[in-house]
Every structure is written in structure tokens, then in C-alpha cells.
C-alpha positions in Angstrom: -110.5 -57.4 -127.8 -111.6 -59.2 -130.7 -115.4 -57.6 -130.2 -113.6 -54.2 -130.5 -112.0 -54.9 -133.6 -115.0 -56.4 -135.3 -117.0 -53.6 -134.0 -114.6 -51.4 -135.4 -114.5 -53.5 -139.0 -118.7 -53.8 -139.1 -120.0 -50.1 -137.8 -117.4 -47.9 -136.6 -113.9 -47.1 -135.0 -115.7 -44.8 -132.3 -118.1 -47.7 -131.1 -114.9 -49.9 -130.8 -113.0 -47.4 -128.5 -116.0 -47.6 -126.4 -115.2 -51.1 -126.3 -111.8 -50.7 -124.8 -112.6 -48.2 -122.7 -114.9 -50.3 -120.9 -112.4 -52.8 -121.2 -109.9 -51.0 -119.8 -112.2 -49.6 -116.7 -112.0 -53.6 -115.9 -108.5 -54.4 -116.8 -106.6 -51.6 -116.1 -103.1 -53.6 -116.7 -103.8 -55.5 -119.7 -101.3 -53.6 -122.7 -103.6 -54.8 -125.4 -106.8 -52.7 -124.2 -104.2 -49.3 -124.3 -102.5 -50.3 -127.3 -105.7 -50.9 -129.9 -107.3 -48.4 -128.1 -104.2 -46.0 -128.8 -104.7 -47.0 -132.6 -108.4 -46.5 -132.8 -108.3 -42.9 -131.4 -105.1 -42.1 -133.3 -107.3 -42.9 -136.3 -109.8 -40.6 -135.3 -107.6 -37.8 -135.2 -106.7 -37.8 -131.3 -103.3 -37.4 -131.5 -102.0 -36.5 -127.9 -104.6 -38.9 -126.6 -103.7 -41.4 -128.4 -99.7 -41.1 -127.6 -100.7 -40.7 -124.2 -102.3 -44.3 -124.2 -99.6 -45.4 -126.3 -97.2 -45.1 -123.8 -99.3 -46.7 -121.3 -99.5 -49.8 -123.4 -95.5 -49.4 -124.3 -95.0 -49.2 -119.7 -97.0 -52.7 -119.6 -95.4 -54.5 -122.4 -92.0 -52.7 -123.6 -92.2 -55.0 -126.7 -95.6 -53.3 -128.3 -92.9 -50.1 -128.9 -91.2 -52.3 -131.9 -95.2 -53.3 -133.2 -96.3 -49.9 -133.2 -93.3 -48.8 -135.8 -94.6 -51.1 -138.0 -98.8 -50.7 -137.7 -100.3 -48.2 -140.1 -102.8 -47.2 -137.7 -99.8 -45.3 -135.6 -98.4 -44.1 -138.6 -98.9 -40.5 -137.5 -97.0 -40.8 -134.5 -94.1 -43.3 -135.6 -91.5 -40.3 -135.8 -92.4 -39.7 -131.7 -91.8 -43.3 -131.3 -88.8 -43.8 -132.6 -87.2 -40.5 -131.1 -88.2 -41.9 -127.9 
């Protein structure tokens, strides 16, 4: 997680949701993975994708639903959020 977010801070958000793909491909139930990874490709204009994993994260740990209101990188999807 934390070599995702520092990839994403030094070269690029892309080369971070690489990261968490791979991540993910190994850890399939950990929220975290879905929820950055959720953020990084809602940032790169993903927007479906992005809710899709969203909601994945939101299935493994209800409580990231409340965080995700509040974290600018989801900011184009809070309205969906909090209708649902």
C-alpha cells in the first residue's frame, strides 16, 4: 500500500494502480487494495471503473463508504455515494 502511494506521489498515478492491481491479484479481500485503487483510477478519469471498485472496497469494509464522502480523490463520485 504505502509503495503505491509513494509511487503515485514520486512518478505517476498510473504506475501506482499497477501497484494495486498486482496487489489485489494476491489479496483479493483486503478493502484497502480496492479502495486506493478506486481513488487512483477515479483520478484518471475512470469513472465507472472506479465506482465499480469502490463498491468492492465499500462490500469488504462498510466503514470506507463514510471515508470516501470525505476524500477529494472520490469527489467526482460522492453524489453516487451518498444516494446509495
Amino acid at each position: 500500500m504505502l509503495w503505491a502511494f509513494a509511487t503515485r506521489r514520486a512518478d505517476s498515478i498510473d504506475q501506482a494502480r499497477v501497484i494495486l492491481v498486482n496487489a489485489i491479484e494476491r489479496r483479493p479481500n483486503v478493502a484497502t487494495f480496492h479502495y486506493s485503487l478506486a481513488c487512483y483510477i477515479c483520478q484518471l478519469g475512470e469513472l465507472e471503473r472506479a465506482k465499480t471498485t469502490l463498491h468492492t472496497a465499500f462490500k469488504l469494509e462498510p466503514q470506507y463508504r463514510t471515508m470516501a464522502l470525505d476524500d477529494d480523490d472520490l469527489k467526482p463520485l460522492w453524489e453516487g455515494i451518498a444516494a446509495a
